[in-house]
N, C-alpha and C positions, 0 to 999 in steps of 0.2 A: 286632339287625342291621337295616339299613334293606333293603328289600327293594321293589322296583316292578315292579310287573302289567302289561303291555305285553296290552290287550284286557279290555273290563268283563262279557266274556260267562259263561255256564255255568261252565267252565271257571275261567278267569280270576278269577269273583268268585267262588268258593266258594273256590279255593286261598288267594286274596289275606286273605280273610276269616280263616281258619282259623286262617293262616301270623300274622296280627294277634290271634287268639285265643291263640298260643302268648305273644305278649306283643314280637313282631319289630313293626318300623314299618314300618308297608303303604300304599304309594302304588298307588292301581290306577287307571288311564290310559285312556280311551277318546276316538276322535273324535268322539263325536255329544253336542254341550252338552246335549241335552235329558237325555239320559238320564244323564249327568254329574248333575246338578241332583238329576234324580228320586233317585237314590243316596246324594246331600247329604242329599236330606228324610226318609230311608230307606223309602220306595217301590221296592221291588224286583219288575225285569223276568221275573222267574219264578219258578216255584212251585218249592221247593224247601223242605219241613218242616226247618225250626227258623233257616232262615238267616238270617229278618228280625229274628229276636232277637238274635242275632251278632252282624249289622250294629251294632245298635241300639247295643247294648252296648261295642263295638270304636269306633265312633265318640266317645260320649259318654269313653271311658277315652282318647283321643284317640291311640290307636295305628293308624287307620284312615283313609284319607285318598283322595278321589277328584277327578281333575285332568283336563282336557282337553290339560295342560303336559307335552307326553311330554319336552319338551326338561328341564325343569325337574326335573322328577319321572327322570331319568336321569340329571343331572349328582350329583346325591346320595345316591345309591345304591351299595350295596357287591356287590347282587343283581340283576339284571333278567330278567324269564321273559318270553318269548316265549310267549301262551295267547291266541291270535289264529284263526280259524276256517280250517280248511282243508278245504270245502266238494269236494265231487266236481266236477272239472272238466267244465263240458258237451261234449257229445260223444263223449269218450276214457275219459272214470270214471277218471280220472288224478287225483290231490288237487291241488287249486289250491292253491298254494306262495308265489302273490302276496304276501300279507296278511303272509307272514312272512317276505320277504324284503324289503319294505315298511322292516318293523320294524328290520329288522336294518340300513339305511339309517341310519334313523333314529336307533336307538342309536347306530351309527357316531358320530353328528353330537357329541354329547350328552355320553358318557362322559367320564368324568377321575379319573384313575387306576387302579389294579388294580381289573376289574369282573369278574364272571364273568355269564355271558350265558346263560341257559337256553332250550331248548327246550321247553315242557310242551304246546305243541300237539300233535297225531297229526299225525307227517311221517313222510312215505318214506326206507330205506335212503341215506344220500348225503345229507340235508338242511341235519346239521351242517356238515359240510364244507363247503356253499356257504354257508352263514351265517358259516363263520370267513374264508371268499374274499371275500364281499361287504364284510364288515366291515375285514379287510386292508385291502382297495382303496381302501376312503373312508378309512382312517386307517393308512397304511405304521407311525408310528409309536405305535398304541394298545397299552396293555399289557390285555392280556384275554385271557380263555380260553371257550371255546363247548363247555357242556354239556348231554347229553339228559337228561331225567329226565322220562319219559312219567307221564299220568296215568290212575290205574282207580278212575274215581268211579261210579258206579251211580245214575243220576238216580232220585232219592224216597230213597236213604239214601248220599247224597254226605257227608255232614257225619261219619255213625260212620266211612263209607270212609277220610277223609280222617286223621281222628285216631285210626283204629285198623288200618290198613294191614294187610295180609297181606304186605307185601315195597315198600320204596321202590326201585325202578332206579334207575342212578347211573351216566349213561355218559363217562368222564373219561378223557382223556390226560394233562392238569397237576396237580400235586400240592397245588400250592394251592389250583386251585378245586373239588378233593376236599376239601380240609380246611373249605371254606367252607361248601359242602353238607353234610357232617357236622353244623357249628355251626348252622345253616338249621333241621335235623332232628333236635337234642338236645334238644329241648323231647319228643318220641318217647320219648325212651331209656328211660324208668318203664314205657311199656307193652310192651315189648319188639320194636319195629316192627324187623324187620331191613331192614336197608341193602347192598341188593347191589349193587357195583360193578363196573364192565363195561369194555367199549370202548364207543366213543359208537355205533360202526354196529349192534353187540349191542343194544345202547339200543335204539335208535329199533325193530328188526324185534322184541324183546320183545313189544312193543305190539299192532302187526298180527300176529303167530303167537297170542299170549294167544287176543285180540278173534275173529280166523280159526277157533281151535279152539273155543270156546265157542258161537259159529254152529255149524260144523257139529255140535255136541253136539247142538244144537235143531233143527237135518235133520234127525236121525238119528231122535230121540223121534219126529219129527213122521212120517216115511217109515215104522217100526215101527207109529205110531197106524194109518194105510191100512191095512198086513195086518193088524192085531189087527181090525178091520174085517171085512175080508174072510174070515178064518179064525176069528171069535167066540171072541176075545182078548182080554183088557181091561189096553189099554196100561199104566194107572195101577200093575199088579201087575207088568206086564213091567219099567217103569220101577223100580220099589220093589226087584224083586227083583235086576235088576243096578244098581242103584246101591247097595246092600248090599255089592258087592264093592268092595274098598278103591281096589283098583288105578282105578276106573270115578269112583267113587261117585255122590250124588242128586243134583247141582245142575246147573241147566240139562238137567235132562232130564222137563220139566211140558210134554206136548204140547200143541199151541194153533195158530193162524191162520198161527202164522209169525213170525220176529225183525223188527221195527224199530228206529227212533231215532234218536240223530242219530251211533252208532256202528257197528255189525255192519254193515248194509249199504254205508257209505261205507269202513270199513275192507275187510270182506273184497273189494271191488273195485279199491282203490285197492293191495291185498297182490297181485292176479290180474295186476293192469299190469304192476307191477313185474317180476315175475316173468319174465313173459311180455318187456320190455324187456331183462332179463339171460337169455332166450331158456332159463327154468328153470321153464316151466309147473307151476303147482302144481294137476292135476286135480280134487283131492278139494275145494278149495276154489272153483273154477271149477264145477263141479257142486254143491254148495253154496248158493251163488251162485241159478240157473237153478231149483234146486227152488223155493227160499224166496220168487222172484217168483211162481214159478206156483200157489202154494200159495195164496198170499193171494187169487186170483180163486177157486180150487178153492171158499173155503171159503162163496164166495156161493155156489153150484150144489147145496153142501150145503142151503143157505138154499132155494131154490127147490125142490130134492126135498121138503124137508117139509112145502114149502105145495100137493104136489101135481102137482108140475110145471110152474108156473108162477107167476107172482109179479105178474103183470100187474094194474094197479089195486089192487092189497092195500097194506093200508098191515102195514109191517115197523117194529118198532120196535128198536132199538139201544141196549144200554148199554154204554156206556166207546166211548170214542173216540182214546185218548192211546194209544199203541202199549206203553204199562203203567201199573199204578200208581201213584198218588205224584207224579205230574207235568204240566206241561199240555204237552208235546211231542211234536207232529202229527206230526213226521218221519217219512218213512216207513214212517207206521203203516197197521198192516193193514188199521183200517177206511174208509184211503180206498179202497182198491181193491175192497173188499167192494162199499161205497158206489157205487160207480160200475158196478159188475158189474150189479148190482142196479136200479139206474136206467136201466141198458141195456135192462134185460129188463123195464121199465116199473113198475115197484114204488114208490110211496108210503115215504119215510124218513122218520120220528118219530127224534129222536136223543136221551138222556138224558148227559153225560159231567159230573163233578162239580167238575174246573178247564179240561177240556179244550177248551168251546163257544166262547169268546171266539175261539182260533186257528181252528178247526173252520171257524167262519164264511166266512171267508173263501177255505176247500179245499173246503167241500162247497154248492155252489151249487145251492139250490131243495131242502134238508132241512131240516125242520121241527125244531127246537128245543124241550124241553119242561123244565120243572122240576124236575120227579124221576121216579123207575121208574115209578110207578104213573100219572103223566097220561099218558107218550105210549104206555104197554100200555094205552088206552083206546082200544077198538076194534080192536084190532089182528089180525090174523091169525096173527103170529109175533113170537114176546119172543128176542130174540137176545143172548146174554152177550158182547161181543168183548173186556171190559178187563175184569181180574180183581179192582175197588175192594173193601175193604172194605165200603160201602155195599149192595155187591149179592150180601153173601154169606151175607144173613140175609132175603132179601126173602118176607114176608109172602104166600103162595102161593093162602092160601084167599080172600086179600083180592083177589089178582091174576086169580083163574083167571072172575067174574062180568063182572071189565071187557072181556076181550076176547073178540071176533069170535070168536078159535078159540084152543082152549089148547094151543099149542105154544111149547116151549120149545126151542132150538137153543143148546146151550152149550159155547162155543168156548173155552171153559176148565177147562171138567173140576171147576165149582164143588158141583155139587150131586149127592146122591146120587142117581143113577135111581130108586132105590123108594122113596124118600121126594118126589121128584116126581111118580109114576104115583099114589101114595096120594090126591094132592089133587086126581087128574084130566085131569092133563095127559099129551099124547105128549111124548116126550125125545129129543133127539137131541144125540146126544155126541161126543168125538173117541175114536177109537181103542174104544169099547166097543159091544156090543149096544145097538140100541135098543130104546126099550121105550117099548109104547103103553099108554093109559090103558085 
């Protein structure tokens, strides 16, 4: 099936890729030449384990194909997805909707004959419907059909997400471009991915109710870590032991700093708008929302209790930088707000992240950049955990505890055991458990 990517980003290229891995021909389509080219040379714009092999591989078996020709790369196509950003609106935290009604212009232009027309960006309740309106208008006589089919990729294991789904959405009125989608998605059918099909409005709110509830799952852990705190608790077993229950279970419930990315945050506000526009306030989600900002400065103040009460001239060292594992994706990650709390209250940044400094750069102005764990823990007053990398979950303790100024560790991921930290001499400070001094 030929199949064309309307957007070369995240989204866009991992689907495009994948959807060319199953053996479909993949046109994936962006404006900007340069980054076209780089794509050609297979140079990819983000980190993403195992995709540059994909690429590599999908290009050379010639089923993968990237164009700046949206016009071209649309007239030939039996598929076209719409996997174009829809960024929070400034001001209103409303999802900017531009980019993909842009698109759906421009498909408009392009199409010839039976196309079906995908949404896989994150849009609002009502989006398809302007996309078949839009599309209508520039073309009274187009034959096509406008379907959703949200995407749940998990930046740092996008690639297993994609080719081993826990559920494809499918949100269709026409029977044709249900049987299309089908075909799209029978390369699936050995691993058992089920295919549920909806109405397109079901569709799209899928997405935002999924994303919605999986935040406040990570309120919740994170609001329970405080009183396990304050009541000498320890979250991890509070965690373990209701996520044991079936109905609950463990995921998404690993206390820490707070959700970022380029998801939780832009959906659960962009699900609060809506809401609140069909005059159907969703509280739980609006409070939600309000914790997980204020969480993310909370967890500097945690940072400055262990240095004493102050943070002033200390140098503070930081590992992980990426709002999680696995990715280099600053979005509204926690440790810019740390960062900033921090620098407020005059403290020296040392930052270690292992793909995440290149973006970093340019969000955190006047913090020092170092190599790995152990240069910028030299001297340091406090070693602070905020990404939970595999790199820093074996770090050498006895090696670490001479280099610095003072052996505190503040670990905003729950990586290390407390007595196996006190053992090499350090104070520990955790989320949600007893601390405990050397």
């Amino acid at each position: 099936m030929r199949i064309t990517m309307i957007g070369a980003g995240y989204v866009g290229l991992v689907s495009g890729v994948c959807f060319a891995d199953f053996g479909h021909d993949v046109t994936c389509v962006d404006n900007i030449e340069s980054k076209v080219e780089s794509l050609r040379q297979g140079v990819i714009p983000i980190f993403e384990p195992g995709l540059e092999d994909l690429v590599r591989a999908n290009r050379k078996g010639g089923r993968l194909h990237f164009t700046t020709d949206l016009a071209g790369a649309v007239s030939n196509a039996d598929v076209v997805f719409i996997a174009v950003g829809t960024p929070s609106r400034r001001g209103d935290g409303h999802a900017d909707l531009s980019y993909v009604y842009a698109a759906a212009r421009d498909i408009a232009k392009a199409m010839t004959g039976f196309t079906v027309v995908v949404t896989k960006s994150t849009v609002p309740v009502g989006t398809g419907d302007e996309v078949e309106r839009i599309i209508r208008e520039e073309r009274p006589d187009a034959d096509f059909a406008v379907v959703s089919n949200p995407e749940f990729l998990r930046e740092g294991a996008a690639i297993a997400d994609f080719k081993r789904p826990d559920r494809i959405v499918i949100g269709s009125q026409d029977e044709r471009a249900s049987e299309v989608m089908r075909e799209v998605y029978r390369p699936l059918y050995l691993n058992a991915a089920p295919l549920f099909f909806c109405d397109r409005r079901t569709s799209e709110l899928i997405k935002y109710a999924g994303n919605a509830f999986l935040a406040m799952k990570i309120t919740f852990i994170n609001e329970m870590a405080d009183l396990c705190e304050k009541v000498g608790a320890d979250v991890q077993k509070v965690a373990k032991g209701i996520g044991m229950d079936k109905r609950i279970g463990d995921k998404f419930l690993h206390a820490g700093p707070g959700y970022g990315g380029s998801c939780f945050p832009k959906d659960t506000m962009a699900l609060v708008k809506t809401a609140q526009d069909h005059d159907s306030p969703i509280r739980l989600i609006e409070t939600t929302v309000a914790v997980n900002d204020t969480r993310k400065r909370a967890m500097a103040r945690k940072v400055i209790a262990a240095c004493g009460g102050s943070v002033r001239d200390k140098k503070i060292a930081l590992l992980g930088l990426t709002f999680k594992p696995n990715t280099d994706d600053m979005r509204d990650a926690p440790s810019l707000s740390i960062v900033q709390a921090l620098q407020d209250n005059g403290a020296n940044i040392h930052a270690y992240d292992p793909e995440g400094m290149d973006v970093a750069k340019d969000m955190m102005p006047d913090v020092t950049f170092g190599a790995d764990a152990y240069s910028i823990a030299e001297g340091a007053d406090v070693l602070v955990l905020v990404t939970e990398w595999d790199a820093f979950r074996a770090l050498d303790l006895r090696r670490l505890k001479p280099l610095m100024a003072q052996p505190v560790l503040v670990d905003l991921r729950n990586v290390y055991p407390p007595d196996e930290v006190r053992r090499h001499g350090f104070v520990y400070h955790g989320i949600g458990r007893r601390e405990i001094s050397a």
